[in-house]
Backbone bond lengths (Angstrom), bond angles and torsions (degrees), N, CA, C in turn:
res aa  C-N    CA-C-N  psi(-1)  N-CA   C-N-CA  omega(-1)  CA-C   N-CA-C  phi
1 X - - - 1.443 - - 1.521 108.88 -
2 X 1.288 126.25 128.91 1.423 141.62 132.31 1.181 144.11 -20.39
3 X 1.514 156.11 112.61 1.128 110.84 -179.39 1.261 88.04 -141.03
4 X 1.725 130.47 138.80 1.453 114.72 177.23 2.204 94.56 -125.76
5 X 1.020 89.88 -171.96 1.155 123.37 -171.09 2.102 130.07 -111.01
6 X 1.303 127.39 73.41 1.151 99.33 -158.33 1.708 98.71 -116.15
7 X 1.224 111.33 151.64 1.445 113.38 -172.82 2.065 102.99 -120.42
8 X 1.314 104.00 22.54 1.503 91.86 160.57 1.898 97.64 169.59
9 X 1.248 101.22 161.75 1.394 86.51 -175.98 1.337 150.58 -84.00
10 X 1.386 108.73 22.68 1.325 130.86 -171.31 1.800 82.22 -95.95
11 X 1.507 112.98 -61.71 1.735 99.02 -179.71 1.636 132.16 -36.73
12 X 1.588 99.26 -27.86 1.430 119.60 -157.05 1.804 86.84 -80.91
13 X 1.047 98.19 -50.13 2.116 109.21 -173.86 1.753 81.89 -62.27
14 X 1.303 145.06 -46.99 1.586 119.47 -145.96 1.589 81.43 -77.04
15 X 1.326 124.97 -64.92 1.485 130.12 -173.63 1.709 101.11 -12.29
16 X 1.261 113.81 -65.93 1.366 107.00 -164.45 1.077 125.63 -98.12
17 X 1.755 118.72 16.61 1.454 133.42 153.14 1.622 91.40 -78.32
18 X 1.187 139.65 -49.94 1.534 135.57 -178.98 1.530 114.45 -59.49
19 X 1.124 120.61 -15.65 1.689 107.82 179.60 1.669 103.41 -106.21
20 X 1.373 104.09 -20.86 1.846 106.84 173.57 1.432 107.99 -36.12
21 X 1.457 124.67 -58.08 1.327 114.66 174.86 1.632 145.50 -63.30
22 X 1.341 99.73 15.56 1.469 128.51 173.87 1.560 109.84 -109.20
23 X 1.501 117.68 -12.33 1.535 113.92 -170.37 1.176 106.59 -113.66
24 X 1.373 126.25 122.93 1.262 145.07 141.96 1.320 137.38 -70.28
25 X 1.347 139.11 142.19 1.529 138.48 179.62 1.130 106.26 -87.14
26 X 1.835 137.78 145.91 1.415 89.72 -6.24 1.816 101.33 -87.29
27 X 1.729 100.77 175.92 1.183 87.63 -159.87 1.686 87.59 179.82
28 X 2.021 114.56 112.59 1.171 111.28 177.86 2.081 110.41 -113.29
29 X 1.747 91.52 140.74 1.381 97.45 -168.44 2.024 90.37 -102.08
30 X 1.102 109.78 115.79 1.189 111.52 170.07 1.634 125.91 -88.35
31 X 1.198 123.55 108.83 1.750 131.12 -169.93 1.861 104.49 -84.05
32 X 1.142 78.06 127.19 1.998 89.86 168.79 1.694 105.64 -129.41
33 X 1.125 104.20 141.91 1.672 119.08 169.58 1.259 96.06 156.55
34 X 1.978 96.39 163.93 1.001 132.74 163.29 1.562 120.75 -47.88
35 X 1.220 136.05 142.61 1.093 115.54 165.91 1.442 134.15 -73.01
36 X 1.927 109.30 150.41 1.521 100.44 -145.69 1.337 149.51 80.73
37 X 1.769 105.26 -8.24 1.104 146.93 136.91 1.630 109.66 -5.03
38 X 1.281 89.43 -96.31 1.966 103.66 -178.80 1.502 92.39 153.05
39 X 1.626 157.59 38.62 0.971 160.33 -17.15 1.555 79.72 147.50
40 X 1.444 108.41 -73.91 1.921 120.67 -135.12 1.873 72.87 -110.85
41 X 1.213 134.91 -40.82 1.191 110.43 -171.18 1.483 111.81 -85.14
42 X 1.182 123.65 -12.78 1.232 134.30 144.13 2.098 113.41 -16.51
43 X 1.274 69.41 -77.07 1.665 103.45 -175.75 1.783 111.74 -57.11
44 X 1.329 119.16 -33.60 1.113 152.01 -166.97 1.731 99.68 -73.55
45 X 1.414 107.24 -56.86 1.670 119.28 -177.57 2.199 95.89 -80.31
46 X 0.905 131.10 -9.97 1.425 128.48 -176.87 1.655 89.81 -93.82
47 X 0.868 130.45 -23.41 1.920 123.10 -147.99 1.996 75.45 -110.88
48 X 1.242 129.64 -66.65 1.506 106.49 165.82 1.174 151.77 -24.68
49 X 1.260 98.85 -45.90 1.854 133.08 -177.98 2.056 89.15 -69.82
50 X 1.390 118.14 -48.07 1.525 125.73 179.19 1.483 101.78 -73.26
51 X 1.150 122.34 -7.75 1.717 86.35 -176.75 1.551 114.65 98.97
52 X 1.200 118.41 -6.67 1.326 127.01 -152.19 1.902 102.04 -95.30
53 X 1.569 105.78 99.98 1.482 95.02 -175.16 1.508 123.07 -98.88
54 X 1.646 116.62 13.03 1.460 119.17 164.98 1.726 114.65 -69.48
55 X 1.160 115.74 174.27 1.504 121.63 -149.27 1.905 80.46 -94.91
56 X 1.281 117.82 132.58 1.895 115.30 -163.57 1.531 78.14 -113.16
57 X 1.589 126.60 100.86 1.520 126.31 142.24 1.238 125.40 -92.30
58 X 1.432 138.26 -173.68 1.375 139.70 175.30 1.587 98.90 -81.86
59 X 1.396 103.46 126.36 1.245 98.19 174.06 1.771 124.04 -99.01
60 X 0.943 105.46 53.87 2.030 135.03 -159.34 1.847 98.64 -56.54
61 X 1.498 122.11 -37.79 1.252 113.13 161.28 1.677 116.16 -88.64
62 X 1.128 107.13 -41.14 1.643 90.90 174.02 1.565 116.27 -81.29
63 X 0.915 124.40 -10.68 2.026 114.64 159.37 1.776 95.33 96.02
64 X 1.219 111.57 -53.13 1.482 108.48 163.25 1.664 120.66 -157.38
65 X 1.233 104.92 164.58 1.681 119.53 170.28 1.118 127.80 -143.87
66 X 1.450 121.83 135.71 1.385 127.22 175.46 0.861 128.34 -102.07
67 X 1.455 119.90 144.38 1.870 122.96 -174.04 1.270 98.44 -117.11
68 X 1.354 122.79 141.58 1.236 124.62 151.07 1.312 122.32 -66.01
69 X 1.402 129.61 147.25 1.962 120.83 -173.06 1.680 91.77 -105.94
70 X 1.204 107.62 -178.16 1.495 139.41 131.64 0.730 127.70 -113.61
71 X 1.535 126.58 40.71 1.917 125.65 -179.90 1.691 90.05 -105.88
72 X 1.257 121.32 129.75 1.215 138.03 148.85 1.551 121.76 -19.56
73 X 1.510 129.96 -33.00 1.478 106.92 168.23 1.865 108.87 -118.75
74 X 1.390 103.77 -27.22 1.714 117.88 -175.69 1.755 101.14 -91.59
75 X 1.533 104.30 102.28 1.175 93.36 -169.02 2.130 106.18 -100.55
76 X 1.377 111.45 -9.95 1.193 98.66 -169.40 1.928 78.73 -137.63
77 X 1.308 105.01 146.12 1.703 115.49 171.88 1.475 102.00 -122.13
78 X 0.968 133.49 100.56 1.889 157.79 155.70 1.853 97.36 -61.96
79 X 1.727 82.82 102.19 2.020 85.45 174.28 1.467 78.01 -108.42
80 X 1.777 97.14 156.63 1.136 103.84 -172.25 2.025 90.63 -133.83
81 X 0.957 130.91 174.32 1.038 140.93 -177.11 1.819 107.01 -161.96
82 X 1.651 97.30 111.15 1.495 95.83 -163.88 1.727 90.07 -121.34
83 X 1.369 118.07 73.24 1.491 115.84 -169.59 1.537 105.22 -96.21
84 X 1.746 96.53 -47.51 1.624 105.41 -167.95 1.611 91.37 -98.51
85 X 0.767 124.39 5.06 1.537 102.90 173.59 1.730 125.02 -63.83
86 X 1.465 109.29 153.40 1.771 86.65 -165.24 2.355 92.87 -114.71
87 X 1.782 80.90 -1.92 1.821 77.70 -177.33 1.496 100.80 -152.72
88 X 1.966 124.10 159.58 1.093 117.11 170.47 1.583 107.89 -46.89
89 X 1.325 106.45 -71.64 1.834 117.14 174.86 1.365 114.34 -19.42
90 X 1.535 133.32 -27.15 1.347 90.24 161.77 1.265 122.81 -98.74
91 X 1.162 117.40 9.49 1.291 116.67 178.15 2.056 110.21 -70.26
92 X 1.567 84.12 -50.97 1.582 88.24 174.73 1.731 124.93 -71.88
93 X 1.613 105.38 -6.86 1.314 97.46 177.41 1.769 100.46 -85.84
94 X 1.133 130.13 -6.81 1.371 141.61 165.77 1.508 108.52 -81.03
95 X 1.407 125.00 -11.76 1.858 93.76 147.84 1.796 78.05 121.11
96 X 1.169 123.79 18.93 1.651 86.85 -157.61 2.074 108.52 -116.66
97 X 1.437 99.65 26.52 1.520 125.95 161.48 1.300 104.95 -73.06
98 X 1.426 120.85 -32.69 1.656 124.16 -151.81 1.975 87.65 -87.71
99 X 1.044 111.58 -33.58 1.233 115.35 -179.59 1.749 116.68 -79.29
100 X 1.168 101.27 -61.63 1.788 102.61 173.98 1.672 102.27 -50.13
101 X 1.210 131.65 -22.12 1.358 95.02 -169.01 1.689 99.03 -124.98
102 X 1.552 120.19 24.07 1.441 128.59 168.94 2.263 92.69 -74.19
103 X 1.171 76.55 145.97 1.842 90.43 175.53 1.325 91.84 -92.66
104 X 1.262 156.60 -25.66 1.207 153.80 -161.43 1.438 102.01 -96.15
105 X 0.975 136.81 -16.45 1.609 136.45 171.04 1.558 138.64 -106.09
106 X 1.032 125.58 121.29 1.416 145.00 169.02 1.289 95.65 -62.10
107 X 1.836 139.21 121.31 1.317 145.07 170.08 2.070 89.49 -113.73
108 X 1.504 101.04 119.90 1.650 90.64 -179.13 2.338 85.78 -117.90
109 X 0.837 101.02 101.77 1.797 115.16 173.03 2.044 104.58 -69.11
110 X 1.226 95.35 105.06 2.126 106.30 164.80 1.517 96.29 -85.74
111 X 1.142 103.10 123.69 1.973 112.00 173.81 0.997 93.14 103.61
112 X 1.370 144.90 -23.44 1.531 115.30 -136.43 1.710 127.31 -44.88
113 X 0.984 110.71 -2.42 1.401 106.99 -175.67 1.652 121.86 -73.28
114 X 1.797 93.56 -15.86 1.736 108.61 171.61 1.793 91.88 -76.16
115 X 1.261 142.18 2.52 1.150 104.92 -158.55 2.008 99.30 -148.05
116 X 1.176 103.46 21.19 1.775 145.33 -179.92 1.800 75.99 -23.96
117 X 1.492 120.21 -88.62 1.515 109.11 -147.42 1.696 111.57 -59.24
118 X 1.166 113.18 -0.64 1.477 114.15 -166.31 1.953 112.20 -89.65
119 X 1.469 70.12 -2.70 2.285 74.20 -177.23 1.493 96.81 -92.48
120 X 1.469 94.33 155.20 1.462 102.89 173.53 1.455 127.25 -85.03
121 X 1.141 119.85 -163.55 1.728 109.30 175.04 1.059 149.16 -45.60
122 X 1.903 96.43 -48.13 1.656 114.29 155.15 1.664 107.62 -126.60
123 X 1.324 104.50 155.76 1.985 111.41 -171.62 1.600 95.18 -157.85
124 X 0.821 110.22 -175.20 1.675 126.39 -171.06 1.705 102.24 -133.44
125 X 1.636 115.62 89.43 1.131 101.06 149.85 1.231 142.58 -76.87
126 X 1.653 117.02 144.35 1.528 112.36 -178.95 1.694 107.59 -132.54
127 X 1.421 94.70 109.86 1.631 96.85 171.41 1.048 118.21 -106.65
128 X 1.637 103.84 142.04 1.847 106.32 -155.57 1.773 80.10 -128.11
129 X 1.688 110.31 119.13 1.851 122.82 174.83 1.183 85.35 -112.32
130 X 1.814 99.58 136.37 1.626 116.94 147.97 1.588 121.82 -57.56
131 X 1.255 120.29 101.94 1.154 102.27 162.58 1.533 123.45 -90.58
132 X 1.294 124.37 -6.15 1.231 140.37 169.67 1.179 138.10 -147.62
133 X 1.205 155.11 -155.17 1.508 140.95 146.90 1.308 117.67 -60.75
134 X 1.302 137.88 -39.25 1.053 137.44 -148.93 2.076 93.14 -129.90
135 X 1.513 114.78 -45.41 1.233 125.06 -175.68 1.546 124.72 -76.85
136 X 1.470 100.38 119.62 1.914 84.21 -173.82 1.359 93.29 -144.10
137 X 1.388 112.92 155.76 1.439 131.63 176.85 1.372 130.86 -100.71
138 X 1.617 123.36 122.03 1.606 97.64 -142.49 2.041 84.31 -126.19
139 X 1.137 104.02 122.09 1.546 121.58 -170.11 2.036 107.47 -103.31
140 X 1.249 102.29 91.08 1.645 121.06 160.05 1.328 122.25 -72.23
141 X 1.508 119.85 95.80 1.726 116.49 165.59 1.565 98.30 -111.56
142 X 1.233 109.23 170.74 1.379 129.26 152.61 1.191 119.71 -100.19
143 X 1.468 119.87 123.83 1.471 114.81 176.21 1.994 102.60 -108.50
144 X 1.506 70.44 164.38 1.751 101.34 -163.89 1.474 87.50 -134.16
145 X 1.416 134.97 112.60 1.243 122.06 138.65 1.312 140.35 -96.74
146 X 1.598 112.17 1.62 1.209 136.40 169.13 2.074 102.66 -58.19
């Protein structure tokens, strides 16, 4: 495990331009925190690191969105936002198997913890705690549930 340190949110976006080069497609990054966290800007510094020049918000009413990249192996990043969801199933009755198991896609999951049976074997959790207003602590493991 990882553990960094970020004191505003431009740090929080470099953090996850720095682990991009460890991730391969396919390949799911699962987000945990509080809300307000740094969650979507999280997500925000990964869609940079790709190339990705549309505006990257939480997409909390549409459930998910895709960007096309210009990074050489991750060609599409699937943010998912599983806030209002009340079950994995609807996430998957929304299509989003076709994505976790494309090699060409980055799936990055906000909440994921509402949505536990839907990850695959191995994923990259990242939990981002407030430790302050401005200060938060952002925790990288790899999971294996095999």
């Amino acid at each position: 495990m990882k553990t960094f340190i970020s004191n505003s949110p431009k740090e929080t976006q470099k953090i996850a331009t720095e682990i991009i080069s460890d991730i391969s497609a396919p390949f799911i990054i699962a987000l945990e925190g509080n809300l307000g966290a740094g969650k979507t800007v999280f997500v925000q510094g990964l869609a940079q690191s790709l190339d990705i020049k549309e505006a990257v918000n939480s997409p909390t009413f549409n459930i998910f969105k895709i960007y096309k990249t210009k990074h050489k192996t991750i060609k599409y990043l699937c943010h998912v936002d599983a806030y209002r969801l009340n079950s994995e199933q609807e996430l998957r009755s929304l299509g989003i198997d076709e994505y976790i198991e494309d090699k060409n896609t980055l799936v990055v999951i906000e909440w994921a913890d509402k949505v536990k049976s839907i990850l695959p074997s191995n994923y990259l959790l990242i939990s981002i705690l407030t430790k302050s207003e401005k200060k938060r602590e952002i925790k990288i493991e790899r999971k294996n549930k095999n």
